[in-house]
C-alpha positions as CSV (number, residue, x, y, z in Angstrom):
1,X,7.8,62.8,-138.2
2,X,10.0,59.6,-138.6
3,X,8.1,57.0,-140.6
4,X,9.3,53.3,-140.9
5,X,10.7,54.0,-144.6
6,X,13.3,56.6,-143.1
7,X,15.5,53.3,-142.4
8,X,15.3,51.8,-145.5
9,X,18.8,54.2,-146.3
10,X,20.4,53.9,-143.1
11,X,23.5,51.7,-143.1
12,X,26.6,51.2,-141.8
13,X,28.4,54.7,-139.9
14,X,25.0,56.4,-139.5
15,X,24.3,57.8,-135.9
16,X,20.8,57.0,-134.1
17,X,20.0,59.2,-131.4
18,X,17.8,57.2,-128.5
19,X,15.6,58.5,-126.0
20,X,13.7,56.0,-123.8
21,X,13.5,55.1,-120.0
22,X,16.0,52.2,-120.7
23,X,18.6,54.4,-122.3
24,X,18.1,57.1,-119.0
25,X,18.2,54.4,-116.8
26,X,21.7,52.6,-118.3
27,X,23.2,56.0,-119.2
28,X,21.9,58.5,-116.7
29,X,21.0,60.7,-119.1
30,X,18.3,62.1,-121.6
31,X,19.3,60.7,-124.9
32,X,22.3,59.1,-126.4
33,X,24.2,59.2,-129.7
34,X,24.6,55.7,-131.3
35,X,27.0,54.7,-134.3
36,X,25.4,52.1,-136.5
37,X,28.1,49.3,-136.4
38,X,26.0,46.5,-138.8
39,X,23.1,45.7,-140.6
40,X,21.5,42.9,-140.2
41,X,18.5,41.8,-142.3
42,X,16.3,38.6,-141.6
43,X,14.0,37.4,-144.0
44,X,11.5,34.6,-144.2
45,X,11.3,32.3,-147.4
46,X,8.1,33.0,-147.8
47,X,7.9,36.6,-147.3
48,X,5.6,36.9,-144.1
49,X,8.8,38.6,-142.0
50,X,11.3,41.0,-142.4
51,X,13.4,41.9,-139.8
52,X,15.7,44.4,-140.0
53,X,18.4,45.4,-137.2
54,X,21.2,47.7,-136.5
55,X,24.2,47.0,-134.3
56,X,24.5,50.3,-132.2
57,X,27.4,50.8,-130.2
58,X,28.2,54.3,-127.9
59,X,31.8,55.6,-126.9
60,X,29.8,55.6,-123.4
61,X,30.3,52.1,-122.7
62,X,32.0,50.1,-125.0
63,X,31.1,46.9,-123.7
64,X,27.5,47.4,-124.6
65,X,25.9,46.3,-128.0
66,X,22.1,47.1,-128.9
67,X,20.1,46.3,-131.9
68,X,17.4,48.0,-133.1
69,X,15.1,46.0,-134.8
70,X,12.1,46.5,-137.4
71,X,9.9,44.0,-137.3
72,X,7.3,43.6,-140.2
73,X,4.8,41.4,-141.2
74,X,2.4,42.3,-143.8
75,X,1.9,46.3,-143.8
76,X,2.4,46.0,-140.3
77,X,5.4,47.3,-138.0
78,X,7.2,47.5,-135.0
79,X,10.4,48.7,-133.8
80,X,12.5,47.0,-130.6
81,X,15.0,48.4,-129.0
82,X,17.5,44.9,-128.1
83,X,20.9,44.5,-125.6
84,X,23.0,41.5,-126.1
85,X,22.4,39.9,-123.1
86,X,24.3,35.9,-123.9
87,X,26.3,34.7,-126.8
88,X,28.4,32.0,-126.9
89,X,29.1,28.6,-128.9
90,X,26.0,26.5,-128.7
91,X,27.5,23.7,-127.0
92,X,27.5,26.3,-123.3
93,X,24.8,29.4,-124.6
94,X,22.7,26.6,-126.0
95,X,22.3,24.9,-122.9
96,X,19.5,27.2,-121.4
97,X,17.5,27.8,-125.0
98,X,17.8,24.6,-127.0
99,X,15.5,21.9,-126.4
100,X,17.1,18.0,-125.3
101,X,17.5,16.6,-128.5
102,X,19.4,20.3,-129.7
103,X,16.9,20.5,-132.7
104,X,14.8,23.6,-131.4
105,X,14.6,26.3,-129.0
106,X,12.5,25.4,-126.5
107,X,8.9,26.7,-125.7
108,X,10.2,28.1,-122.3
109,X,13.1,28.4,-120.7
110,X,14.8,30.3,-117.5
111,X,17.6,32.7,-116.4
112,X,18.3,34.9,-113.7
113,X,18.6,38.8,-113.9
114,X,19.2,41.2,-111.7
115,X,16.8,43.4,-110.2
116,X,16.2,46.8,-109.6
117,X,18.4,46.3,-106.4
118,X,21.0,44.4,-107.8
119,X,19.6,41.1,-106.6
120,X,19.3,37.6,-108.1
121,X,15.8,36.6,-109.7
122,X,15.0,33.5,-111.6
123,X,12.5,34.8,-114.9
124,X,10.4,32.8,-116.8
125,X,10.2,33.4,-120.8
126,X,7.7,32.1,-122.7
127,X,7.8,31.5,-126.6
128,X,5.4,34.1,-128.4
129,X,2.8,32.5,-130.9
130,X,4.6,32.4,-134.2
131,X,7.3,29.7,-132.6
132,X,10.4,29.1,-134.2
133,X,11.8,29.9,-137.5
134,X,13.7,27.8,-138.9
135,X,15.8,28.8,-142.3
136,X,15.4,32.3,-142.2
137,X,17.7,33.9,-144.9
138,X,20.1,36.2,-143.2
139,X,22.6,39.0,-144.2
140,X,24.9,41.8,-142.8
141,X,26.3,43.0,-145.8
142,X,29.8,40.0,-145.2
143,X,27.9,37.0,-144.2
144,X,24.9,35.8,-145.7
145,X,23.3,32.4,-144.8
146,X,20.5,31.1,-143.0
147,X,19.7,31.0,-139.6
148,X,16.8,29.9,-136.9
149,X,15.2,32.7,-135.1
150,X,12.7,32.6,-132.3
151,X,11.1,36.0,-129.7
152,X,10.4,35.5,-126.6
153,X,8.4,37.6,-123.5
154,X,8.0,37.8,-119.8
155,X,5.1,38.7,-117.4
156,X,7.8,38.3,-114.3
157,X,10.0,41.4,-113.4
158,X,12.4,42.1,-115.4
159,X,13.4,45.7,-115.3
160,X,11.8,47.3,-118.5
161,X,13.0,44.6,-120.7
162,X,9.8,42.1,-121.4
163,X,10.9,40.6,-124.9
164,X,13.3,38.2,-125.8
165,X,15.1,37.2,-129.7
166,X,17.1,34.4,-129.8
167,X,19.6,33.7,-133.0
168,X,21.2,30.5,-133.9
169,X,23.3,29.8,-136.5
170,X,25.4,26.3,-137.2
171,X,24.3,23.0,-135.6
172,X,23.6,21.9,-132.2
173,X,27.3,20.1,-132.1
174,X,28.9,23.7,-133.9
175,X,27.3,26.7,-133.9
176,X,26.3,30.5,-132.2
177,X,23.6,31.4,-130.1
178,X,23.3,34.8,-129.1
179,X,20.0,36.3,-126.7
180,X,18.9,40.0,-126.9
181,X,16.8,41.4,-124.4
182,X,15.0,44.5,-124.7
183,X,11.7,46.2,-125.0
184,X,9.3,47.7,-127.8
185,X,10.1,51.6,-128.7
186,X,8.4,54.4,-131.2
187,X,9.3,56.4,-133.6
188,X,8.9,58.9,-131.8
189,X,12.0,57.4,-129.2
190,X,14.7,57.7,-132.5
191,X,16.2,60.2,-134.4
192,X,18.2,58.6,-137.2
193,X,21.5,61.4,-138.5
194,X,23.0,60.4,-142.5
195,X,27.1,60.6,-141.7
């Protein structure tokens, strides 16, 4: 069985197959093949995270872009499964995350998804516990920097995508912001393929 440490090698051109109800639901199908585009490694000063995703992207829709991130803390781990949902420059993506004075993301914030019908509906995402992080050392193997971080979840409807990360790089006058959606997955939901 997959562990955690099976992605420690994975890198750029490897193929991740996914299986979960997301992936059926967007691609009408059982499981699909995924290309590693990036890496992209986030990593707290002081050493209590370590977040690790991979840009997937599929010849089935090449406007789509997941991540798949895993999340540790400690000896603990997670794995997400992320769509980029908003980008932009901070001075129009920003908007809707940042608080007033542009020096944070904000403890909750709003947007409207569709639901299962297509329709407009107005979701509530609260911060989780941890907050923001500010400075987190960031790297995908061209860029390297720092960045501010911050997750997010819903209880409203939202299709089967709950959680919330938020990235932000620059200032509040110049910068990115980009917002992945997605929901938790387990190792049992990907198979990860050496090229």
């Amino acid at each position: 069985m997959l562990t955690v440490t099976d992605f420690s090698g994975f890198r750029k051109g490897g193929i991740v197959t996914l299986s979960t109800q997301q992936i059926i639901e967007d691609f009408n199908t059982l499981s699909v093949d995924f290309e590693i585009k990036d890496v992209r490694e986030y990593n707290e000063p002081n050493g209590s995270l370590d977040y690790t995703g991979y840009l997937l992207h599929t010849h089935l829709d090449a406007d789509l872009m997941y991540m798949l991130m895993v999340r540790r803390v400690g000896d603990d781990f997670d794995m997400l499964l992320y769509y980029l949902d908003i980008e932009g420059d901070v001075s129009e993506a920003g908007e809707v995350v940042l608080s007033d004075d542009g020096e944070n993301f904000k403890n909750r914030f709003e947007t409207v998804l569709e639901d299962a019908d297509g329709n407009p509906q107005e979701v509530t995402w609260d911060q989780k516990g941890a907050g923001t992080f500010f400075g987190v050392n960031y790297s995908d193997g061209e860029d390297e920097g720092t960045k501010t971080i911050s997750e997010y979840f819903t209880n409203d409807e939202c299709g089967n995508n709950p959680h919330a990360f938020l990235e932000w790089s620059g200032t509040s006058e110049q910068g990115w912001v980009e917002m992945w959606m997605g929901h938790e997955v387990s190792l049992t939901d990907v198979t990860l393929f050496n090229t």
